[in-house]
C-alpha positions as CSV (number, residue, x, y, z in Angstrom):
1,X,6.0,-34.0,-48.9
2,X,2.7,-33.3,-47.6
3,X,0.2,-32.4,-50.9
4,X,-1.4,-29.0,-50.2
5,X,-4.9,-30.7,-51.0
6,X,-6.6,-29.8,-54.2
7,X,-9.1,-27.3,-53.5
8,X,-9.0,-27.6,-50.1
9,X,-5.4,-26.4,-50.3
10,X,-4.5,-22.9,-47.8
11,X,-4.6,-21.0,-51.3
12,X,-8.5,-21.6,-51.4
13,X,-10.3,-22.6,-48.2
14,X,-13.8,-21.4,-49.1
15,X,-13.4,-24.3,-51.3
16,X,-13.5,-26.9,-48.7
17,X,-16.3,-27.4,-46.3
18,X,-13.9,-29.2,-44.5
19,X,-10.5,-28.5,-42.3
20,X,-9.2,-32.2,-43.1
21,X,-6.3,-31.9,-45.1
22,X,-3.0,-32.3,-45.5
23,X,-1.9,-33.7,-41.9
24,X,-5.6,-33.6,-40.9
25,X,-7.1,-35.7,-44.3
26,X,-8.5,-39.1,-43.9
27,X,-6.4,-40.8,-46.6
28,X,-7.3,-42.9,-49.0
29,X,-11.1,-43.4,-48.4
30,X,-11.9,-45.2,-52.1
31,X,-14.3,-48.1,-50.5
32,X,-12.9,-51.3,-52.4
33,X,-8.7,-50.4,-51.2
34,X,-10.3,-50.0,-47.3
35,X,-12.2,-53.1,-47.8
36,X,-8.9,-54.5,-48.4
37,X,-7.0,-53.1,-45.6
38,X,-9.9,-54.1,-43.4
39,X,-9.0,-58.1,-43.9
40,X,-5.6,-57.9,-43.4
41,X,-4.7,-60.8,-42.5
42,X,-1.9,-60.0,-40.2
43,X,-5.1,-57.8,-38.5
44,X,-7.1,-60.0,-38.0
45,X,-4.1,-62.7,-37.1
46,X,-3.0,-60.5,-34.1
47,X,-6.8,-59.6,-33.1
48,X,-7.5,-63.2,-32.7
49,X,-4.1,-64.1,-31.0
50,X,-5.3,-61.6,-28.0
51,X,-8.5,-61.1,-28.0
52,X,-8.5,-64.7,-25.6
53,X,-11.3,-66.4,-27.3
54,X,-13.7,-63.4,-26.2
55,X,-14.6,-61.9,-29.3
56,X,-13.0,-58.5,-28.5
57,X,-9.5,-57.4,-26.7
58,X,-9.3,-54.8,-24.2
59,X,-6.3,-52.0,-23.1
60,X,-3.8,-54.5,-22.2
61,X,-4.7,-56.7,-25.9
62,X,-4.2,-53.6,-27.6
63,X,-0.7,-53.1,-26.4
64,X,0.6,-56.1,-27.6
65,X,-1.3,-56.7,-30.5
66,X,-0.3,-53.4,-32.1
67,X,3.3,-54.7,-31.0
68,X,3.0,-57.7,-32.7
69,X,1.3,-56.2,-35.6
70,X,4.7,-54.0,-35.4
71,X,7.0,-56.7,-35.5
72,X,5.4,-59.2,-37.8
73,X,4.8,-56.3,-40.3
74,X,8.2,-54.9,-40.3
75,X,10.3,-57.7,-39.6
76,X,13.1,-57.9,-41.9
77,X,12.6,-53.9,-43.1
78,X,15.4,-51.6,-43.1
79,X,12.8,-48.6,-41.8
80,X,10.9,-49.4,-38.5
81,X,8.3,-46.4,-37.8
82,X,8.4,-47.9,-34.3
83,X,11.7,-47.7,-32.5
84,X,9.6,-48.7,-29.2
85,X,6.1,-50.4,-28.6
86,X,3.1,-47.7,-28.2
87,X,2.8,-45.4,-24.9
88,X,-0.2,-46.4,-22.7
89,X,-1.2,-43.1,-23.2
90,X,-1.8,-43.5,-26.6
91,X,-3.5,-46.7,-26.6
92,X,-6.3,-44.9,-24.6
93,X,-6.2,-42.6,-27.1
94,X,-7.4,-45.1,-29.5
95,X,-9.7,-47.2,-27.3
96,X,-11.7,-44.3,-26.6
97,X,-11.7,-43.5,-30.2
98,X,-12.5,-46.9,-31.7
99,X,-13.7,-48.9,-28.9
100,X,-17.1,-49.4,-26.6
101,X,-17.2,-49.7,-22.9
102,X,-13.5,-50.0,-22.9
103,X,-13.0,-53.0,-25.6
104,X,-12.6,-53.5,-29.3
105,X,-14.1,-55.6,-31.1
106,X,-13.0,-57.3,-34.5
107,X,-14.2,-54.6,-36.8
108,X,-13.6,-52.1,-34.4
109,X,-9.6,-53.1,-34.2
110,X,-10.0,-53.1,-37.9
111,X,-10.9,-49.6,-38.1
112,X,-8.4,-48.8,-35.7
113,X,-5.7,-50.4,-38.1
114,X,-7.0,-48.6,-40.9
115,X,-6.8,-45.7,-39.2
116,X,-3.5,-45.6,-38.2
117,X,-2.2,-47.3,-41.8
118,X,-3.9,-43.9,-43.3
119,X,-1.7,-42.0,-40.6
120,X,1.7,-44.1,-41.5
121,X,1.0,-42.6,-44.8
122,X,1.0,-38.6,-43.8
123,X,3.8,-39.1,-41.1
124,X,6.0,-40.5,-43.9
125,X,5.2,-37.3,-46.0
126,X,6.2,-35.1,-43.1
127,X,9.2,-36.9,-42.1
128,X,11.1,-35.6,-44.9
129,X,14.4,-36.4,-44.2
130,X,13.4,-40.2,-43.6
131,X,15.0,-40.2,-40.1
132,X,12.1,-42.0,-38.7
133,X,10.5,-39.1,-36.4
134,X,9.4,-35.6,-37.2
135,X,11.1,-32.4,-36.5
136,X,9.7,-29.4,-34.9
137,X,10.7,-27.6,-38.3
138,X,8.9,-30.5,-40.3
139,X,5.9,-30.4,-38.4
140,X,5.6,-26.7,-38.9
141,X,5.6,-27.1,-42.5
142,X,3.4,-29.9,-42.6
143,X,0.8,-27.6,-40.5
144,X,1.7,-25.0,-43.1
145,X,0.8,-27.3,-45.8
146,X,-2.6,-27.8,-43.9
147,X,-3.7,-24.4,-43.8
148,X,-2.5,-23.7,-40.2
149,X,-0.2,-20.5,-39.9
150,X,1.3,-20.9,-36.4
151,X,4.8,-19.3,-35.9
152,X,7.7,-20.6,-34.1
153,X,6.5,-20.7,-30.5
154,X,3.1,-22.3,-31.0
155,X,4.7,-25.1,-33.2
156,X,7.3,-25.5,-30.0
157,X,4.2,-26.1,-27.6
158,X,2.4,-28.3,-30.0
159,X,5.4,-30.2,-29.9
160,X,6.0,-30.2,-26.4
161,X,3.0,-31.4,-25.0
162,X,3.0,-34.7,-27.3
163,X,7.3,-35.4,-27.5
164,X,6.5,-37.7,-24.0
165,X,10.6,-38.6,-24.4
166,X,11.5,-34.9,-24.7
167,X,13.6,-35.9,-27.3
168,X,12.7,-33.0,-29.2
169,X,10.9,-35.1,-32.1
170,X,7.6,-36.5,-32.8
171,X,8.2,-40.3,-33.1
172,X,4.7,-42.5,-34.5
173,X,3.1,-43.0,-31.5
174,X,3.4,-39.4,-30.1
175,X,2.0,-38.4,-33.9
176,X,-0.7,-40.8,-33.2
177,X,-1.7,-39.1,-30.0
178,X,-1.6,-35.7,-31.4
179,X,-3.3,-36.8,-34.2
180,X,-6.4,-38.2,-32.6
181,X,-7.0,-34.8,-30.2
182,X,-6.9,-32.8,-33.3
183,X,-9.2,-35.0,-35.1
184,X,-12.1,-34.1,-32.3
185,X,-10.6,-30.2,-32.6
186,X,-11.3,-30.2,-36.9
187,X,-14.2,-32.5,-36.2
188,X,-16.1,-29.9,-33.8
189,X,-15.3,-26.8,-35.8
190,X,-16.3,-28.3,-39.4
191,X,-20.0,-29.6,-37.6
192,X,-20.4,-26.2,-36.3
193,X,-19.2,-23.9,-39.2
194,X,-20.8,-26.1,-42.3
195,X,-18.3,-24.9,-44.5
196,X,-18.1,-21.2,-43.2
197,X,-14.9,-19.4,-42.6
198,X,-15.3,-18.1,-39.3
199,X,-17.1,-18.8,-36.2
200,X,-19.0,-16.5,-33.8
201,X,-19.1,-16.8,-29.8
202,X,-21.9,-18.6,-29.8
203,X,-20.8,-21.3,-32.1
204,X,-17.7,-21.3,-30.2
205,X,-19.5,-22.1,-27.4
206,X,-21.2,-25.0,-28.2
207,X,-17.2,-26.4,-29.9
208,X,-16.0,-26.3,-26.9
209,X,-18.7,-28.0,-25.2
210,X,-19.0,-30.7,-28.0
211,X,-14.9,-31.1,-27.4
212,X,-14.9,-31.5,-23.7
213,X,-18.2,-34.1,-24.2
214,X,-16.3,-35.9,-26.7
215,X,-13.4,-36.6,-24.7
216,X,-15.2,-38.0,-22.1
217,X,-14.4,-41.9,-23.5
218,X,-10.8,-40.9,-22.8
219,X,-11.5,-39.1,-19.3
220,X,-13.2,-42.9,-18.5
221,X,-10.8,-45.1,-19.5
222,X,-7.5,-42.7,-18.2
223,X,-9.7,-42.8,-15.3
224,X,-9.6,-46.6,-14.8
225,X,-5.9,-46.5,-15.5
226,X,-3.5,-45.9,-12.5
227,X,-1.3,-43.2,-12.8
228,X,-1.9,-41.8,-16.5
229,X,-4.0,-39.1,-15.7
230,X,-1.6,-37.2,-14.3
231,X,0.3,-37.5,-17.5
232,X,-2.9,-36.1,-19.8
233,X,-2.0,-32.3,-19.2
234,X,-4.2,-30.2,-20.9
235,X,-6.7,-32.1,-21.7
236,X,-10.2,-30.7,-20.8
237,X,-13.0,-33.7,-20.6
238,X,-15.8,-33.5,-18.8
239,X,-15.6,-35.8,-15.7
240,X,-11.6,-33.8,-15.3
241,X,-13.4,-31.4,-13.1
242,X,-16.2,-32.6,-11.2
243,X,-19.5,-31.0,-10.8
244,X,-19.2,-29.9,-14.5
245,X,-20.7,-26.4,-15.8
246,X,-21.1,-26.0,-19.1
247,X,-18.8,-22.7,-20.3
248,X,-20.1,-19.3,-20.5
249,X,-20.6,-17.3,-23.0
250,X,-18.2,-14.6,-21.4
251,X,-15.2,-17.2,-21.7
252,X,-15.8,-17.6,-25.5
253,X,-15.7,-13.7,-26.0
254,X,-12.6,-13.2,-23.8
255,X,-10.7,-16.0,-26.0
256,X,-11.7,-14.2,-29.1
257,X,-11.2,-10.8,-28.0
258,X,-6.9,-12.8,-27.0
259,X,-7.0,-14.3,-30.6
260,X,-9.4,-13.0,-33.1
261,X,-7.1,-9.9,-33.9
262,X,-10.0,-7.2,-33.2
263,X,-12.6,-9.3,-34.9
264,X,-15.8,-10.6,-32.9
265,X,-15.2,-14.0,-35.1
266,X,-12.4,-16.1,-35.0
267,X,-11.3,-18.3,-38.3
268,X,-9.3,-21.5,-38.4
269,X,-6.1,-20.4,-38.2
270,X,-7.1,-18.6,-34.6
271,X,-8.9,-21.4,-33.4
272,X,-5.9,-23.8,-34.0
273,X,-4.0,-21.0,-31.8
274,X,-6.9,-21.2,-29.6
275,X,-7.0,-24.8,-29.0
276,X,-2.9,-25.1,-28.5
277,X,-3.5,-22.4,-26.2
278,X,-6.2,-24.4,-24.2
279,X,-4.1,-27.3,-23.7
280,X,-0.8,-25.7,-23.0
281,X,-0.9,-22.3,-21.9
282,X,-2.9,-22.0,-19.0
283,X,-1.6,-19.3,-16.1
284,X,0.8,-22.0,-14.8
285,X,2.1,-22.4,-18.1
286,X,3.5,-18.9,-18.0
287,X,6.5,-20.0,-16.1
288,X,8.0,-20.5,-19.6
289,X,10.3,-17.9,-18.2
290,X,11.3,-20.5,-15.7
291,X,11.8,-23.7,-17.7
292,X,13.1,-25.5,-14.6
293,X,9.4,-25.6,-13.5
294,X,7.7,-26.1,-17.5
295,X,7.3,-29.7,-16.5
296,X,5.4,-28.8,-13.2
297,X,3.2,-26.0,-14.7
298,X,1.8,-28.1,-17.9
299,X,-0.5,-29.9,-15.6
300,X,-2.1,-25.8,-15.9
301,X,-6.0,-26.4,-13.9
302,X,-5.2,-29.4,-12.9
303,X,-2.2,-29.2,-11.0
304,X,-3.7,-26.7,-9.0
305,X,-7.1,-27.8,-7.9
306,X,-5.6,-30.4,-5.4
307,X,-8.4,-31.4,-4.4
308,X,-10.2,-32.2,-7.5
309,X,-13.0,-29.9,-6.9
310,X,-13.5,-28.7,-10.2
311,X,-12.7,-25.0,-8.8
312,X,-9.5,-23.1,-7.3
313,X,-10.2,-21.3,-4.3
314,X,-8.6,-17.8,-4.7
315,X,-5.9,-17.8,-1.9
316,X,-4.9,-20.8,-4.4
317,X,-4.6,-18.7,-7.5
318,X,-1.6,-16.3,-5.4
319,X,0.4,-19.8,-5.6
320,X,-0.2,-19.9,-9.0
321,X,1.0,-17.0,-9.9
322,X,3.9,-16.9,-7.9
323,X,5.0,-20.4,-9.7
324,X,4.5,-18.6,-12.4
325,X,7.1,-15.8,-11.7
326,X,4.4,-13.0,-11.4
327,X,5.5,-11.7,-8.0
328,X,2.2,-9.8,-7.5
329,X,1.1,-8.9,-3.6
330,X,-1.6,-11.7,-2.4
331,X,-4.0,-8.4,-2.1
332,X,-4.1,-7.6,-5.5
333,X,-3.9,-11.4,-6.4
334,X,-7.2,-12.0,-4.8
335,X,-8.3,-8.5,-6.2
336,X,-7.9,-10.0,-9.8
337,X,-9.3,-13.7,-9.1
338,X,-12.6,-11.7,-7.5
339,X,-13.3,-10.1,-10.3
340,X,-13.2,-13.0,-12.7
341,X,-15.5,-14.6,-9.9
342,X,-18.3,-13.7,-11.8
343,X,-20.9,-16.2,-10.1
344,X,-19.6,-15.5,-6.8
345,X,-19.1,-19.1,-6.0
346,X,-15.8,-17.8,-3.7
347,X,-13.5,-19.7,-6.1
348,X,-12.5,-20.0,-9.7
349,X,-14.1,-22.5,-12.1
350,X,-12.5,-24.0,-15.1
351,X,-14.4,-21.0,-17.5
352,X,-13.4,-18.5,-15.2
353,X,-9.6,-19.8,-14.9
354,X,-9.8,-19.7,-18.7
355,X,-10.8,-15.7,-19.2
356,X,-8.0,-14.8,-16.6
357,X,-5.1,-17.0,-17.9
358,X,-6.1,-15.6,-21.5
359,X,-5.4,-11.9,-20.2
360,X,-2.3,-12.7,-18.1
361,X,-1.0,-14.6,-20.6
362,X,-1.1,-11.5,-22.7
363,X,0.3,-9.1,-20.0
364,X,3.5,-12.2,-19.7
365,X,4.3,-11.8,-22.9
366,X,4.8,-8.2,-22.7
367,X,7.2,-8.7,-20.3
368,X,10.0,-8.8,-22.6
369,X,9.2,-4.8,-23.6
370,X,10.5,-3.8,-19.9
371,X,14.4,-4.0,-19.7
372,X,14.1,-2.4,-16.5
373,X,11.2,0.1,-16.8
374,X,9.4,2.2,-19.2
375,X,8.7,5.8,-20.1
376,X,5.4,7.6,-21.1
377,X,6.5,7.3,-24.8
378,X,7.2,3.3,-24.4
379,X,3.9,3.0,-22.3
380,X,1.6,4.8,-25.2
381,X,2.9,2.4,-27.5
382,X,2.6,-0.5,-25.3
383,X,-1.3,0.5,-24.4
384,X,-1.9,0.7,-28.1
385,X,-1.5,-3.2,-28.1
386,X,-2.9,-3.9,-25.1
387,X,-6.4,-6.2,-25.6
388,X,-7.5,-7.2,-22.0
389,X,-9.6,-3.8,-21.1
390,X,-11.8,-4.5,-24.7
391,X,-15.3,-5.4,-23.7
392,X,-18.3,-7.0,-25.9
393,X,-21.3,-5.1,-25.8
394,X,-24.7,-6.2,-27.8
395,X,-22.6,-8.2,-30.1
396,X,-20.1,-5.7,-31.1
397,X,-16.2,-5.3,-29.3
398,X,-15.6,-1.9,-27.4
399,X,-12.4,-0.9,-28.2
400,X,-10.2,2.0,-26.8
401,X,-8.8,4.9,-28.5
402,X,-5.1,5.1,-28.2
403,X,-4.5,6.7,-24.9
404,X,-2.8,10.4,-24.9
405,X,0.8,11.0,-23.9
406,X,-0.9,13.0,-20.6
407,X,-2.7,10.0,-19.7
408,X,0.3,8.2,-19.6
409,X,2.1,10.3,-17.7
410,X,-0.4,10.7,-15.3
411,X,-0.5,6.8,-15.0
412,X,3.0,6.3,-14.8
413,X,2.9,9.4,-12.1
414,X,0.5,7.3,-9.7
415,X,2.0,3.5,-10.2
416,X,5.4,4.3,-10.9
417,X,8.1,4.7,-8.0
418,X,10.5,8.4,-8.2
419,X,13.6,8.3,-8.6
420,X,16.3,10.4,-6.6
421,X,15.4,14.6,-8.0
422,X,12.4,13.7,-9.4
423,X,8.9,15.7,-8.5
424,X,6.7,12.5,-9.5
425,X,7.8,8.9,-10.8
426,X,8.8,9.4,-15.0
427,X,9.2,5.5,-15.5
428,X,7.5,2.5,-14.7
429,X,8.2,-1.1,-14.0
430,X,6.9,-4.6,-15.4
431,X,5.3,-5.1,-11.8
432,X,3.9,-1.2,-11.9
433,X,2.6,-1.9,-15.0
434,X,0.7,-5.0,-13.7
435,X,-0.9,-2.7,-11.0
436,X,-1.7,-0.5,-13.3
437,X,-3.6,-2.6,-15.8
438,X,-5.9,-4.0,-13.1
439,X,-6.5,-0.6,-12.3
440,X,-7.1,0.1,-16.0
441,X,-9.5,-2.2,-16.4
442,X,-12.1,-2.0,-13.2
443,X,-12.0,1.9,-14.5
444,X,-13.4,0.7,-17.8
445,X,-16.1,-1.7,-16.3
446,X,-17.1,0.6,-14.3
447,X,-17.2,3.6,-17.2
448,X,-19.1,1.2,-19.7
449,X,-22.1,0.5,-17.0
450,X,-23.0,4.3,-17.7
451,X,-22.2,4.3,-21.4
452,X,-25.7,4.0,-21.7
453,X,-25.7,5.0,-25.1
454,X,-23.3,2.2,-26.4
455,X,-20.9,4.8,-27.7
456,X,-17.9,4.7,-26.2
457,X,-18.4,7.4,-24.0
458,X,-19.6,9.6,-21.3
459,X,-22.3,11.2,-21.1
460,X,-22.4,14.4,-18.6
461,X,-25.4,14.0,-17.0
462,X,-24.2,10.4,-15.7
463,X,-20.6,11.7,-14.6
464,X,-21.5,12.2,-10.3
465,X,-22.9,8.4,-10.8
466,X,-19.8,7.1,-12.0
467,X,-17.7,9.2,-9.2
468,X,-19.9,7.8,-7.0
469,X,-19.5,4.2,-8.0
470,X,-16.1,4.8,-7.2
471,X,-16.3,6.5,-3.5
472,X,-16.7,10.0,-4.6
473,X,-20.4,11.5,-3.4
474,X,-19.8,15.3,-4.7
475,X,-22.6,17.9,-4.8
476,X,-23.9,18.4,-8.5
477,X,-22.0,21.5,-8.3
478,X,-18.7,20.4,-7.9
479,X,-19.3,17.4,-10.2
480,X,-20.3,19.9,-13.0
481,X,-16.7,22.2,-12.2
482,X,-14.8,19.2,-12.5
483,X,-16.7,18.3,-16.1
484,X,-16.0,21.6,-17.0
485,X,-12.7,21.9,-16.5
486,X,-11.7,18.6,-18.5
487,X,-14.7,19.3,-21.4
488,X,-12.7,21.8,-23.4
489,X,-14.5,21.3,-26.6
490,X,-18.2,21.2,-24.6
491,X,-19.4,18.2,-26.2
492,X,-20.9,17.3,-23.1
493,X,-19.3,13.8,-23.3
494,X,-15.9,12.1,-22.1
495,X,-14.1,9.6,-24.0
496,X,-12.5,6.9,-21.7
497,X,-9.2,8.4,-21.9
498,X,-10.4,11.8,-21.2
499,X,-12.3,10.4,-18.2
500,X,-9.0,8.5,-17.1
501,X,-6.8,11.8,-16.8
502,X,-9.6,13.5,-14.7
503,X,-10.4,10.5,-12.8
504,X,-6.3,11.0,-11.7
505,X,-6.8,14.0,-11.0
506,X,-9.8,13.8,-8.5
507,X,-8.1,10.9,-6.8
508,X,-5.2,12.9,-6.3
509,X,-7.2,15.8,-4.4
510,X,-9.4,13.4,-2.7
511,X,-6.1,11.6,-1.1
512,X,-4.8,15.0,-0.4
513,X,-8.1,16.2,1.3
514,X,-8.4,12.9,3.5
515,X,-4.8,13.0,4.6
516,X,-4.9,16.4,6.0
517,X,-8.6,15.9,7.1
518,X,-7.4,12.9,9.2
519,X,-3.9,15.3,10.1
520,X,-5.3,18.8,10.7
521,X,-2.1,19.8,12.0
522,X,-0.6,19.8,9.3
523,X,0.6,23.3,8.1
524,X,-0.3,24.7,4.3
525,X,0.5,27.6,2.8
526,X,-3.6,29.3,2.7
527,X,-4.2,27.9,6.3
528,X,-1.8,27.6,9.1
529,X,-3.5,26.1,11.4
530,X,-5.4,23.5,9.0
531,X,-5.4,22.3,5.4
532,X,-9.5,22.4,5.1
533,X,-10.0,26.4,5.0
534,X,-12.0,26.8,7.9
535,X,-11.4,24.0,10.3
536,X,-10.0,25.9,13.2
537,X,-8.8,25.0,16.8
538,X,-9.3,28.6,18.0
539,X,-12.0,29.6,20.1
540,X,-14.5,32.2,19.6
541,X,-17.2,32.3,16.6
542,X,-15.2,35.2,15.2
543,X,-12.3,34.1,13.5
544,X,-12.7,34.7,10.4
545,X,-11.9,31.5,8.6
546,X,-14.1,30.2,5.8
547,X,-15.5,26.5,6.1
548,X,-15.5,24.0,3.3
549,X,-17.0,20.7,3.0
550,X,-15.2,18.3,0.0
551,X,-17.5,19.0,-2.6
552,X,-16.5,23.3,-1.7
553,X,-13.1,21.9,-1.7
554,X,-13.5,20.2,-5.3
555,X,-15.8,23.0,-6.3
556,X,-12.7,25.4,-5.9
557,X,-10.2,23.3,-7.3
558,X,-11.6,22.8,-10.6
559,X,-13.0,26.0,-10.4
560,X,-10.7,27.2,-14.0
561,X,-9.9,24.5,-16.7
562,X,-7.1,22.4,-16.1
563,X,-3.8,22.6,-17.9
564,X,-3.3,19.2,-19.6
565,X,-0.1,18.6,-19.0
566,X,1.9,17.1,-16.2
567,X,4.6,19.3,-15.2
């Protein structure tokens, strides 16, 4: 059973200036019993048997002298921890951990010993019932023990990406490897924080920098190792990507707006989640619903950027998401990789891939709301949840309000598809609802550059700006009908949502007016010869027919306030 640590147990982590405990501690660290572990003399007996008379042993040395270490230690035991010698992938684990320039020396392969005798130790704690590996269910407790909350799912991809036999257990060596990646995790976070709970964007930052710089050693030697790389999915060094940039700032507060529960600071239970969503849940990942291709889509960035680039041209992300199982259209594919193309390099860097895989990983896992479709009711709730449209502004998260039940009718009205009797579409399907997020959110972008006041919402003197940001070029007049008719309480401001309804409601005219503009044969009730009052094909000046430009047209449209409700 793994010992919940003292002070540094889950029940007091101010305590602790440190996030090593239970499957994270160091072990026993008194200096007199490591001073004994460090002359073994079956250590050093092995060292010397393949270190070839060169004073140190490289990858290959490693291999077997941890096997013979294996066998001379626990021959004649009834309990082997090893059931089969150590994967490569793990030895390079180590090397890079202990070694230099891709060798151990003595002490080094001493440490490494000690090391992994301090690790026997906690796996034989959380392998409770003695079978010799470690459950999914016991490594969820023993993360529990540790002060790391993760539910079911994120304990089955923590699992997933180190069981290399997919046996559905964590034997030693897999343990090992896990181990030794969340040692540089804990390592980064407790430098950064010095004992503090949480950890801002900026600190975040510079973890994730410190983590990619200190796996480099691995990215080196995996690189020097035919055919292992492949294998490391998830794994973000350095050198993995090329021309390297470090991340942006934007990255870190998209990943804590996706897991710091409406907090602008994530603690160390979200940054766990965090991390295990890093290395295993990239976009490609998302084809969880398709667990023929899981294997494929681990590889996540990787996989994708062929050609080792360091970035994904955008016709590349419409594969991914289509490997995926997100059957979007390529033009609203390369809609959404363009707008996370924020240094208009014409493809997606590793940062960038990170901010959109956060959000669509989100908008995946509401997939299983959507039986078929959704009403306005179901849609309300489902908005009320929704985190991808929240922005950071001067250091503080813009959140919505929950969006009104006319709102989403009128958003279900323009994405969703009628059915057979109905006047305008009353339901809405997982793929609408994709549509209609991206919509959603270049509304908001564009609604926050004119929140000039930081507020959360609209000022009316800025409303024709915003129109015209989106196509719309109406006389003063016609913008200040249109703010009229929506402003009901003359506040002379417009919340996002109240903004979104009207915004509808222009578009809706403004298709209207350019259809029949482009078709003026087309008959209407108040004009028989042509929808725009006015534009006649008779001859002769005096027929009798008013003219009216668009911004006339909106003008009279919105000329009385507008009855909220979608009927």
């Amino acid at each position: 059973m793994l010992s919940p640590g003292g002070a540094g147990s889950p029940l007091s982590p101010s305590l602790s200036p440190s996030k090593k405990r239970g499957l994270f501690s160091d072990g026993d660290q008194d200096p007199m019993a490591k001073q004994v572990r460090m002359c073994n003399p079956e250590f050093l007996c092995a060292f010397r048997k393949f270190d070839n008379g060169l004073g140190f042993i490289d990858i290959g040395g490693l291999a077997n002298a941890l096997e013979f270490v294996k066998l001379s230690i626990e021959a004649g035991t009834q309990h082997s921890l090893m059931h089969r010698p150590f994967q490569a992938s793990t030895c390079c684990w180590l090397l890079a951990r202990f070694g230099c320039q891709h060798r151990l020396s003595l002490h080094q392969w001493c440490e490494l010993m000690d090391y992994l005798s301090n690790l026997k130790t906690i796996f034989l704690q959380a392998d409770s019932d003695r079978s010799g590996a470690i459950e999914f269910a016991e490594l969820h407790r023993a993360f529990q023990l540790s002060g790391v909350y993760f539910d079911a799912a994120e304990i089955s991809e923590v699992c997933q990406s180190y069981d290399a036999d997919k046996d559905g257990t964590l034997e030693f060596d897999e343990f090992v490897q896990m181990r030794l990646e969340w040692d540089y995790y804990i390592a980064a976070w407790d430098r950064k924080t010095q004992g503090a709970d949480r950890i801002a964007p900026q600190q975040l930052l510079q973890v994730l920098e410190e983590i990619k710089q200190s796996l480099e050693p691995l990215g080196a030697i995996l690189g020097s190792q035919s055919g292992l790389t492949a294998s490391m999915t998830g794994v973000f060094y350095t050198s993995m990507f090329g021309a390297h940039s470090p991340f942006h700032i934007g990255t870190c507060e998209r990943l804590i707006i996706r897991f710091g529960q409406g907090s602008l600071y994530l603690n160390f239970e979200q940054f766990c989640s965090m991390m295990v969503f890093l290395k295993d849940s990239a976009l490609p990942a998302l084809a969880q619903s398709s667990p023929q291709l899981t294997n494929e889509m681990k590889a996540a960035f990787s996989s994708l950027d062929v050609k080792g680039t360091g970035s994904l041209d955008l016709p590349e992300l419409c594969n991914a998401f289509w490997r995926a199982g997100i059957n979007l259209p390529e033009a609203l594919i390369l809609q959404i990789g363009k707008s996370f193309d924020t240094d208009l390099s014409g493809g997606i860097e590793f940062d960038e891939f990170i901010q959109m895989t956060a959000e669509w990983h989100e908008m995946w896992k509401l997939q299983d709301r959507f039986s078929s479709s959704i009403a306005a009711e179901e849609l309300q709730r489902l908005m009320g949840t929704v985190q991808v449209i929240y922005q950071v502004i001067n250091g503080s998260m813009q959140t919505l309000r929950p969006f009104s039940m006319n709102t989403c009718r009128w958003l279900i009205a323009k994405f969703g598809t009628c059915q057979a009797g109905e006047r305008f579409a009353q339901r809405l399907s997982y793929q609408e609802f994709l549509h209609l997020v991206q919509f959603l959110k270049e509304c908001y972008f564009t609604f926050i550059r004119f929140d000039f006041d930081r507020v959360g919402s609209l000022g009316a003197e800025h409303l024709g700006k915003v129109l015209a940001a989106f196509g719309l070029c109406l006389s003063p007049e016609a913008v200040d009908n249109i703010r009229l008719s929506y402003d009901v309480d003359r506040s002379n401001r417009l919340s996002f949502d109240e903004f979104l309804q009207m915004f509808l409601e222009v578009q809706l005219y403004d298709q209207c007016f350019s259809s029949r503009e482009r078709n003026p044969a087309i008959l209407t009730p108040l004009n028989p010869l042509s929808p725009i009052l006015g534009q006649t094909f008779a001859t002769g000046a005096g027929s009798g027919l008013v003219v009216l430009d668009r911004s006339a047209f909106f003008s009279l449209v919105f000329a009385v306030p507008r009855q909220l409700t979608l009927d």
